[in-house]
N, C-alpha and C positions, 0 to 999 in steps of 0.2 A: 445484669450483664447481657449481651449481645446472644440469640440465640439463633443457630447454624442449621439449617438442615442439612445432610449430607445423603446424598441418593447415589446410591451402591452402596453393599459390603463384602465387594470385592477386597483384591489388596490394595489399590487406589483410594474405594473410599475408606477401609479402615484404619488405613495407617493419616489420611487426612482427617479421617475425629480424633484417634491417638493426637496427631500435631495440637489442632483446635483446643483439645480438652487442657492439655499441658499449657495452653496460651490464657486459660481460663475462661473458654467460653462454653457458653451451655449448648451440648451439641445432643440432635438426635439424627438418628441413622435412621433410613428406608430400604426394604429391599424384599423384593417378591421372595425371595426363599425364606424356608424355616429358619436356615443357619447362615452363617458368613460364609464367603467363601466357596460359592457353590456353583459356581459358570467356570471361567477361564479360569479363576483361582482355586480350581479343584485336582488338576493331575498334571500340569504341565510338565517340562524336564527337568524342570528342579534344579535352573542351574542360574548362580549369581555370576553373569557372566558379562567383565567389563569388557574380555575379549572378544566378546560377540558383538561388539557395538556398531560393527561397518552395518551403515545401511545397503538398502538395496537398490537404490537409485546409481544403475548402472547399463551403460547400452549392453554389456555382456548379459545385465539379466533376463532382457526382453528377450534378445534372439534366444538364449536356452531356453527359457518357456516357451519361444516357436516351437522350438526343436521337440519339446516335451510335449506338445498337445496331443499325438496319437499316443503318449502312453498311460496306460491309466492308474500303474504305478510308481511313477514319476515324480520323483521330489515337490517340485510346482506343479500343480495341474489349474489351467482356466477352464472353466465352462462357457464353452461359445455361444452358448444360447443369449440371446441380445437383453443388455437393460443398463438402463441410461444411468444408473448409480453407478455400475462399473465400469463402464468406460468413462463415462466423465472420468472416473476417478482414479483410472490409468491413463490418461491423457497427463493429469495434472501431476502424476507419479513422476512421467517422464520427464514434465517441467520441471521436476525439479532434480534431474543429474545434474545441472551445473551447480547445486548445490552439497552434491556429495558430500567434496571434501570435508565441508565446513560443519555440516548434519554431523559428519561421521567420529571426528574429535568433541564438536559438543554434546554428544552420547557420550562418548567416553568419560569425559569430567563429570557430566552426571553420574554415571555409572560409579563412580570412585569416590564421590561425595558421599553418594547412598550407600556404600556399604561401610563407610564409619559410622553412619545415621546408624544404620540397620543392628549394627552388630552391639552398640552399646545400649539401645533400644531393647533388644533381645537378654544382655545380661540384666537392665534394669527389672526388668519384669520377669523372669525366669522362663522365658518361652523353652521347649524342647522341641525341636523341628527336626533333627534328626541330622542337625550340620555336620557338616565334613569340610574342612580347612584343606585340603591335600590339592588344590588348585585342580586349571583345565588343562587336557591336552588336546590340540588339534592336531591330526596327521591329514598327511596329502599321501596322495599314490602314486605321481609321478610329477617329473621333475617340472613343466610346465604350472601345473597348479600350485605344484609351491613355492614357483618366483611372481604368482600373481600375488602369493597368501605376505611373501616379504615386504612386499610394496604396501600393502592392507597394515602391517605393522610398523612402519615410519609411521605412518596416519595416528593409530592406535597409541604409539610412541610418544608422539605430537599431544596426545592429550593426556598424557601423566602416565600409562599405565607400565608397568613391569614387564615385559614380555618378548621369550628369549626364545633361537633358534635351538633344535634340538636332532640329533642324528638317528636312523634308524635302530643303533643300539642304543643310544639313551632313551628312546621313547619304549624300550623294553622294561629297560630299567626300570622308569617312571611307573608302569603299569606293568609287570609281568605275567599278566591271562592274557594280553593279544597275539594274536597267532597270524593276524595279516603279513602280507610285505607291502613296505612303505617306503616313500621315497625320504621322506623326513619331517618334521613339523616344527609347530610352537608351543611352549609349556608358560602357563603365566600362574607363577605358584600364589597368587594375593587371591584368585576365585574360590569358590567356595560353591557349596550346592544344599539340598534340604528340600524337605517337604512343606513348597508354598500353602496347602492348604491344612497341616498342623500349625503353620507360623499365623498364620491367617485366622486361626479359631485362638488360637491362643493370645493375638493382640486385641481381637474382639473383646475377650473376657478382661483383659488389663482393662479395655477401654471403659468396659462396665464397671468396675473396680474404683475409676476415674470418674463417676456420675454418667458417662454417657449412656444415652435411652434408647433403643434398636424396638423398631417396628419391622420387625419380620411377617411375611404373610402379607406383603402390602404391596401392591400396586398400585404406581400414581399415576393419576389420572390427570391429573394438569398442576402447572407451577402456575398461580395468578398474583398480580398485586393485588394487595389490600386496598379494597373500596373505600377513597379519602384517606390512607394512609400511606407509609412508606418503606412497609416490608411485604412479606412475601404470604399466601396462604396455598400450602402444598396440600392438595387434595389426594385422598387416596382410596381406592380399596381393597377392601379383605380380600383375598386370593381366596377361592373357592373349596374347601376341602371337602373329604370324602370319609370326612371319620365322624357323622353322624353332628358334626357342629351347624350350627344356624346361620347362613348366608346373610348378612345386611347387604342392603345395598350400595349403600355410602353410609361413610362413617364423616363426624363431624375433619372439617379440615385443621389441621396445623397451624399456626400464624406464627413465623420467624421472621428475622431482621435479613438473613441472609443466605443463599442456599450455592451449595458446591455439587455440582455434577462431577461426578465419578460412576456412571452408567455404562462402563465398556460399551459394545456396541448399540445399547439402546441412547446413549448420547445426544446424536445424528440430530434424532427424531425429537428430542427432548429440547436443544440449542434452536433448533429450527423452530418451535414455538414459544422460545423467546427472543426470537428476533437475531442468531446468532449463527452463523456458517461455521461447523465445524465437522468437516466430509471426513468420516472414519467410515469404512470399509470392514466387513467381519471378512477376515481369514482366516478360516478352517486349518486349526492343527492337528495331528492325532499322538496318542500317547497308548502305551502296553504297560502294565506292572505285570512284572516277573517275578512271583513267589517264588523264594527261593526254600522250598520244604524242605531240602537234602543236604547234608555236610556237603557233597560232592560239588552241589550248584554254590553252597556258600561260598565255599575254596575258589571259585573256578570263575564267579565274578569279578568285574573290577572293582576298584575301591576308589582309584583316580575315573574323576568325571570325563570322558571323552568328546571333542565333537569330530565327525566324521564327514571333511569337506563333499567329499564327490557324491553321497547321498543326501548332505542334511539333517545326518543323525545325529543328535547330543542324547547322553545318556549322564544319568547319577545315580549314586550306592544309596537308598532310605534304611540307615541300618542294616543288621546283620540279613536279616531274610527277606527282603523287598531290592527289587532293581528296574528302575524305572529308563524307556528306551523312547524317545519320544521326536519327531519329525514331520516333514511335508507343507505344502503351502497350500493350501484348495480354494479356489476364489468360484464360489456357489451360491451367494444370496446367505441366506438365516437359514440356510440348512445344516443339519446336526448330526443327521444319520450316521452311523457306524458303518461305513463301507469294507467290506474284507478286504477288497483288492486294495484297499489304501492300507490295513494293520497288517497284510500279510507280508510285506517289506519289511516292517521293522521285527517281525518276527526270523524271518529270511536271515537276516542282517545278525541278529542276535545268536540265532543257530551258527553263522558264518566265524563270528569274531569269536564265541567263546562256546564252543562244541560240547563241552561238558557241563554247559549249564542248561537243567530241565527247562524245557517250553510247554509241558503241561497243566502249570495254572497260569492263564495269563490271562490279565483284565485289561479290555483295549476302553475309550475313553476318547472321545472329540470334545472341541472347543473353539470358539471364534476368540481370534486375537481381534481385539479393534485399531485399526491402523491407521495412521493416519500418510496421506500420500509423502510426505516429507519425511515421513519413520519417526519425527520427533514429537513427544507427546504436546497437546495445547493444555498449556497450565497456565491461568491466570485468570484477569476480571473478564466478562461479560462484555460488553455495548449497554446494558442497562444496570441501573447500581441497586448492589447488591445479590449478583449472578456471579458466578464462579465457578471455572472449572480445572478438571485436573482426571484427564482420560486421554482416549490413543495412545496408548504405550505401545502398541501392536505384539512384538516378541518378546519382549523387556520391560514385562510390567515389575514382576517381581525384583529386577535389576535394578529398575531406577522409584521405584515406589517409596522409598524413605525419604529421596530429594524431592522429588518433585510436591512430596505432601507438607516438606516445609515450606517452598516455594510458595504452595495455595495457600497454607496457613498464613504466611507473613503479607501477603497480598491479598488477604480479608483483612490484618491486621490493620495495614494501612489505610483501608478504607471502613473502615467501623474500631477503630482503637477502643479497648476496655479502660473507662474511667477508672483510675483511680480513689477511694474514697476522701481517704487526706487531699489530692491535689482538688476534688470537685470543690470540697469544702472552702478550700481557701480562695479558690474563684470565685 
């Protein structure tokens, strides 16, 4: 049978070996970390959210992030320091507002695909992720922003999804710990929320279960064709460790038929030395978990996932004593740093919305979303046969990670289909 390599084990690439594996092909996974799941698929906001689907391709967003450069805690922040990957790659962002509308509903039908993928996926295999059915609420704080957010949902509407107006008593109802005043919002009760990198380790291990082989500890080093052949030899090496093991230098290479990138923002770099344009952009998210140690912070949490238009803030319940608050844009190159003035908002925010819940255990947590200028991820073949990819999710990896890894599975299928043994024979 046909043998896949799949580089990441993010939620992109794991849930694209899951597809592979179930298609019957001999898959192995790459990926510098020990474990899956260890980059952007580590603490995001944990929200399956088909309502989040509007892209950002809008002249409203640019001039706010004018607006937003003197502040440093600022929902979007750009760093104006000059380099040719990020401005090209808001140049080409802007190209593409006249494609909003069109982005914006075919996220949503992704979005909606995947979470039928996702959820019978999850019963199949018994993952625990820590879900919560109880849908999203979005509120607005005054009446302007929530006749932009109505128009946002004909869009939304337009591509299948559920999602109703709500008054500032029903949005009490819906969550009774918020303590804001609001002008009114939207409630789409089909969302859902969870801890992506429990779902992430846990589809890992199905996928081991399934024959698939993970080289953790690996860095690759090049994708080559095979010399006189017609697949692929993925070169790698050992990531260096500190617990007294023996450094090789290079290890012998892989030889597969076919390889799928799913490298979040290592991609770029990766598509570019196969002959491939595919401009993903890392922007910088940040995220807090809220131990919740005390009855009083349990009580005093929400249980309904929130998003919070006028800062950015989405939040989700991981279980009884975890509350995960997570937000912002940072457009900085491959930087990772944990800035305070960036976690001290969502902290701010946290004390603000739910007064009686403790902020003194709180783990903050960065991450580069890989984005691509269009907000729509690139899933499919190459320019060269046997190249495949299935990355740029940007905000929405976890949201659309179930479709889009059937998408790349069925679009290796077409292109290297698994002989059957009866029908070879009879040929």
């Amino acid at each position: 049978m046909p043998h896949i390599a799949v580089i990441g084990a993010g939620i992109t690439g794991v849930t694209t070996a899951y597809a592979l594996a179930e298609r019957g092909y001999d898959v192995t996974v790459f990926d510098q970390h020990r474990y899956a799941g260890m980059e952007t698929s580590f603490a995001n906001g944990g929200q399956l959210s088909a309502s989040n689907a509007e892209v950002w391709n809008k002249t409203s967003t640019i001039l706010q992030g004018l607006k937003w450069m003197t502040r440093r805690d600022a929902p979007l922040l750009v760093n104006p320091k000059p380099s040719w990957h990020k401005y090209s790659w808001m140049a080409e962002f802007i190209a593409q507002i006249r494609n909003y509308r069109a982005n914006t509903v075919e996220t949503v039908r992704l979005a909606i695909a995947a979470r039928e993928h996702m959820e019978r996926l999850a019963e199949r295999e018994g993952i625990q992720f820590d879900l919560e059915r109880r849908g999203i609420l979005h509120f607005y704080r005054d009446r302007p922003s929530y006749e932009k957010a109505a128009k946002v949902n004909l869009l939304l509407k337009e591509g299948g999804l559920d999602r109703h107006a709500v008054t500032p008593d029903e949005i009490r109802s819906i969550e009774p710990t918020l303590r804001g005043r609001y002008h009114g919002g939207f409630f789409t009760p089909s969302d859902a929320t969870g801890d992506i990198h429990k779902f992430t380790r846990g589809l890992a291990e199905a996928c081991a279960r399934r024959g698939v082989q993970f080289r953790y500890d690996s860095a690759i080093e090049a994708v080559e064709p095979v010399p006189g052949g017609t697949g692929w030899l993925v070169r790698w090496l050992p990531v260096s460790r500190d617990d007294g093991g023996v450094r090789v230098k290079r290890w012998e290479p892989v030889e597969v038929d076919g390889v799928v990138v799913c490298a979040g923002t290592a991609s770029r770099d990766l598509a570019a030395a196969l002959g491939d344009r595919v401009n993903i952009y890392p922007v910088k998210g940040y995220s807090i978990t809220v131990h919740l140690h005390t009855p009083e912070s349990q009580d005093a949490a929400p249980n309904v996932s929130i998003l919070d238009d006028a800062t950015k803030i989405v939040t989700s319940r991981l279980g009884r004593d975890r509350f995960r608050v997570a937000g912002t844009a940072e457009f900085n190159g491959f930087n990772r740093d944990i800035r305070h003035d960036r976690i001290q908002p969502l902290v701010r925010w946290t004390r603000e919305q739910f007064p009686q819940v403790a902020t003194d255990r709180v783990v903050a947590w960065s991450g580069l979303r890989p984005m691509m200028p269009g907000m729509l991820p690139r899933v499919g073949p190459g320019s060269r046969p046997g190249i495949f990819y299935n990355t740029g999710h940007g905000h929405l990896g976890w949201t659309l990670s179930a479709a889009t890894a059937e998408i790349a599975a069925d679009s290796v299928a077409r292109s290297m289909p698994i002989e059957k043994p009866g029908l070879a024979r009879a040929a």
